[in-house]
KOLVEX-17220 format. One record per residue: x, y, z of N, C-alpha, C in turn; residue in one letter. Coordinates in steps of 0.1 Angstrom, whole numbers, always signed. Each point is the difference from the previous one (the first is absolute). Example, Ala and Ser with C-alpha at 12.3 -4.5 7.8 and 13.67 -1.06 7.14 Angstrom:
2
+132 -57 +78 -9 +12 +0 +9 +12 +0 a
-4 +11 -7 +9 +11 +0 -8 +11 +8 s
***
This chain:
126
+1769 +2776 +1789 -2 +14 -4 +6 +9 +11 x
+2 +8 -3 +8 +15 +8 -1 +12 -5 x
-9 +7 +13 -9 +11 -1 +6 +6 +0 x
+0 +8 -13 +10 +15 -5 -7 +13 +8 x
-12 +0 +10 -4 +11 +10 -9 +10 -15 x
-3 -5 -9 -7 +9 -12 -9 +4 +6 x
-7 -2 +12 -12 +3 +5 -15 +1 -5 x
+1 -7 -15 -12 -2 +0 -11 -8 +3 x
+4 -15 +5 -7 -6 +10 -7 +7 +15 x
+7 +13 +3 -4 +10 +12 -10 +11 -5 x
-5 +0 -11 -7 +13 -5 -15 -7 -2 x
-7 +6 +7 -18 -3 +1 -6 -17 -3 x
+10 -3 +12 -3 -14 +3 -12 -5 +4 x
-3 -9 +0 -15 -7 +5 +3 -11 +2 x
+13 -8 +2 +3 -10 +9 -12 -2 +13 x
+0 -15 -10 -10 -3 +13 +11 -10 +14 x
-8 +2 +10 +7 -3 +14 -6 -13 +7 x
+7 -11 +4 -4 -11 +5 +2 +6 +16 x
-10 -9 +8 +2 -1 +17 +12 +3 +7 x
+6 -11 -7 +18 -1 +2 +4 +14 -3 x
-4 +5 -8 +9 +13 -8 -6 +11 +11 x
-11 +1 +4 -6 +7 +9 +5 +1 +13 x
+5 -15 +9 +5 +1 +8 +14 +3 +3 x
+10 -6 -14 +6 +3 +0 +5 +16 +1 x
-4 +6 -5 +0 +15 +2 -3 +4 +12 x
-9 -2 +8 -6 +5 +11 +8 -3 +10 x
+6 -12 +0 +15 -4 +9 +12 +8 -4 x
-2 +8 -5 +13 +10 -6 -6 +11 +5 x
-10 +3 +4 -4 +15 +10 -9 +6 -11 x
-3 -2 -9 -13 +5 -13 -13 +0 +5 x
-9 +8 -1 -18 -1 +3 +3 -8 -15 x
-16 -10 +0 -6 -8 -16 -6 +15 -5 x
-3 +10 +10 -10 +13 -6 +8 +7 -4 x
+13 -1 -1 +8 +10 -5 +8 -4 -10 x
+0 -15 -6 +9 -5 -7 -9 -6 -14 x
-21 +2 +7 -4 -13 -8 -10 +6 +1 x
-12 -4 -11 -12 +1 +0 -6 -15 -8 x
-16 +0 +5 -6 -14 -6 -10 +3 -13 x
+5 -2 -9 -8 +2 -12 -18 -3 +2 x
-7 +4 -9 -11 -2 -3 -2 -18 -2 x
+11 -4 -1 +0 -18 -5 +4 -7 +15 x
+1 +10 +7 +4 -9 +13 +21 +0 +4 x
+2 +5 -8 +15 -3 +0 +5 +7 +4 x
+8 -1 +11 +10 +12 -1 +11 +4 -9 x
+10 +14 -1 +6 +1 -10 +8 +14 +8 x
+12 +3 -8 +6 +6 +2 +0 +15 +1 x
+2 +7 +9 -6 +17 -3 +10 +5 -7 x
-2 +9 -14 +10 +11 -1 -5 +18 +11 x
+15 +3 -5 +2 +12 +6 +2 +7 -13 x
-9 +6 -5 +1 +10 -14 +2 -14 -13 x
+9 -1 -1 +7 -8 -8 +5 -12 +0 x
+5 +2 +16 +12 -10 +0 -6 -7 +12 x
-3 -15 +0 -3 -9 +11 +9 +0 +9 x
-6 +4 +13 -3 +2 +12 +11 -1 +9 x
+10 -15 -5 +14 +2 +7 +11 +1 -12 x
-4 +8 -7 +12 +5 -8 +4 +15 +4 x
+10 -2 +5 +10 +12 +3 +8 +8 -8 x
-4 +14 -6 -2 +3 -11 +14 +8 +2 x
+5 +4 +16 +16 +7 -9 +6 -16 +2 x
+5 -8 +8 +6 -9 -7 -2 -12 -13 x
-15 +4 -8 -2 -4 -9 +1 -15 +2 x
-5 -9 +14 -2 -12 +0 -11 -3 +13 x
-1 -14 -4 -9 -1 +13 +6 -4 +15 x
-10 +8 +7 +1 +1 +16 +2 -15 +1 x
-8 -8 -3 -4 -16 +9 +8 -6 -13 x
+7 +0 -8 -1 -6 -8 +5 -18 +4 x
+2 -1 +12 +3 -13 +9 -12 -6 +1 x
-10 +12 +5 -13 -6 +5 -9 -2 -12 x
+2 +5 -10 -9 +5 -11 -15 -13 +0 x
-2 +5 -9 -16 -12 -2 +4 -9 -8 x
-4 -17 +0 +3 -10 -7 -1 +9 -17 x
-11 +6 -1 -3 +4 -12 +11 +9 -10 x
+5 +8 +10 +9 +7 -5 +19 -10 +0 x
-4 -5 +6 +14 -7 -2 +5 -13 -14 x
-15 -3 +3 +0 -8 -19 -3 +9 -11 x
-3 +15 -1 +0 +5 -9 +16 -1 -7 x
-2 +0 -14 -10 +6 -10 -12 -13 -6 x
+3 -10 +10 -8 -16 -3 -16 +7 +0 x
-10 -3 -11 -13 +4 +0 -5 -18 -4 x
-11 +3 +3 -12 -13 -9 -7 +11 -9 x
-4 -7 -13 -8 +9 -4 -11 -9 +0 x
-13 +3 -9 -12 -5 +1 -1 -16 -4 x
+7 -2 -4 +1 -16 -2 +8 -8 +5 x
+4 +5 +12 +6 -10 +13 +23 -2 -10 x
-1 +11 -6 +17 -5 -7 +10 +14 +12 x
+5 -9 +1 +12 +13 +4 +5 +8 -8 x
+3 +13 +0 +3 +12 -12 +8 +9 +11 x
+6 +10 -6 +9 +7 +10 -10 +17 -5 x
+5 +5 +9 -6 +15 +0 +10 +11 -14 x
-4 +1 -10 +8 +9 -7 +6 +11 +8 x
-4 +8 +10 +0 +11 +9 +17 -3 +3 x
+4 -11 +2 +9 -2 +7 +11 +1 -8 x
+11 +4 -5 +15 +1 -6 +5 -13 +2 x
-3 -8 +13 +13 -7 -1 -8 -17 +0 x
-17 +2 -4 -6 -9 -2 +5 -9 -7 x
+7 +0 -14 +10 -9 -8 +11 -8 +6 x
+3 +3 +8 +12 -4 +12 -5 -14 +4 x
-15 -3 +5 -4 -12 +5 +1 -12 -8 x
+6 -8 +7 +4 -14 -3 -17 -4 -6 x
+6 -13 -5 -17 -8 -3 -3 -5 +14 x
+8 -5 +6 +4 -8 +14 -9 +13 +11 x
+9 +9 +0 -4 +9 +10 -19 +3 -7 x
-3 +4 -13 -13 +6 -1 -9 -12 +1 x
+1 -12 +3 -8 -16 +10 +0 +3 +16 x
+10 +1 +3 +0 -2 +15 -10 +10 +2 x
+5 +18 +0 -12 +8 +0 -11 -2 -4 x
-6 +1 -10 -10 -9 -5 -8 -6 +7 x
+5 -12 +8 -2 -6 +3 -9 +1 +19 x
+15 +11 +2 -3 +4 +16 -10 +16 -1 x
+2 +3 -14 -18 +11 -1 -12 -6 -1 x
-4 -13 -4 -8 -5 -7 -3 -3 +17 x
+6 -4 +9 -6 -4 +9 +1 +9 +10 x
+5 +12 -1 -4 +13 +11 -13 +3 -9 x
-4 +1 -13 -13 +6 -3 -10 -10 +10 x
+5 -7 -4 -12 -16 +7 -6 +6 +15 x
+14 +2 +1 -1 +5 +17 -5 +12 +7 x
-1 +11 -8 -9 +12 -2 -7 +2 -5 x
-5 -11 -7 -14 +0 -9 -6 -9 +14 x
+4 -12 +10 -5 -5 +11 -5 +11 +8 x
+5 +3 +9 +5 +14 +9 -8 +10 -7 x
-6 +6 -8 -7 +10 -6 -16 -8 +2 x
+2 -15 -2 -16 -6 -3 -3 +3 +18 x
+8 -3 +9 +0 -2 +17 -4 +15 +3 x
+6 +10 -9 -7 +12 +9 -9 +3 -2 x
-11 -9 -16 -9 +5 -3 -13 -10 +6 x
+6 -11 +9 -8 -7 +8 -8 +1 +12 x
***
C-alpha cells in the first residue's frame, strides 16, 4: 500500500501505544505527557491536538515522526474486528490497494502488538 497523505488516519485518533512505541518516542526528545495519555482501561494512546493526532504537522500536512511512528499506525489501515478476522479500515482511500499477502502479515503483527498492550496494561494495573 502507498499512503496518498489523505490524512484521515491523523484526525481524532486513539491509537493505542505499546512500551516500545513509548520509548521509542521519548528517544526522539518527546515527554509520554505530551504525546500520550493512559485510558481508563489502562492503555495508553495517542493525544490529539484539536483534531489532528499529536505528531501531525498540519502546514506540511504529514507526520513529524512518521519514521518513528507507533507499530499501530504503521500497519494501518489493518484492523481486527470482534471476531479475531482481519478487515481494513473503510476511513482509508487507499485501503483496496492491500495485497491479501500484505493484509496477513499485518494482521498478524497487530494481533500480537494488541497481545502486547493488552499484557503491559494488565502490569500497570498490578
Amino acid at each position: 500500500m502507498r499512503c496518498t497523505h489523505c490524512r484521515e488516519c491523523c484526525k481524532n485518533t486513539m491509537m493505542e501505544l505499546s512500551n516500545a512505541d513509548i520509548a521509542r518516542l521519548e528517544k526522539k526528545g518527546y515527554s509520554r505527557n505530551d504525546f500520550s495519555y493512559v485510558g481508563v482501561d489502562g492503555i495508553p494512546r495517542l493525544k490529539n491536538e484539536g483534531i489532528w493526532c499529536y505528531f501531525y504537522d498540519s502546514e506540511k500536512s504529514r507526520c513529524r515522526e512518521y519514521q518513528s511512528r507507533p507499530l499501530g499506525c504503521a500497519l494501518y489501515p489493518v484492523n481486527i474486528d470482534e471476531d479475531g478476522k482481519y478487515v481494513l479500515d473503510g476511513l482509508c482511500p487507499q485501503a483496496e490497494t492491500i495485497s491479501i499477502q500484505e493484509l496477513k502479515i499485518k494482521g498478524k503483527r497487530l494481533k500480537a502488538l494488541i497481545s502486547t498492550i493488552d499484557a503491559e496494561a494488565a502490569n500497570r494495573h498490578s
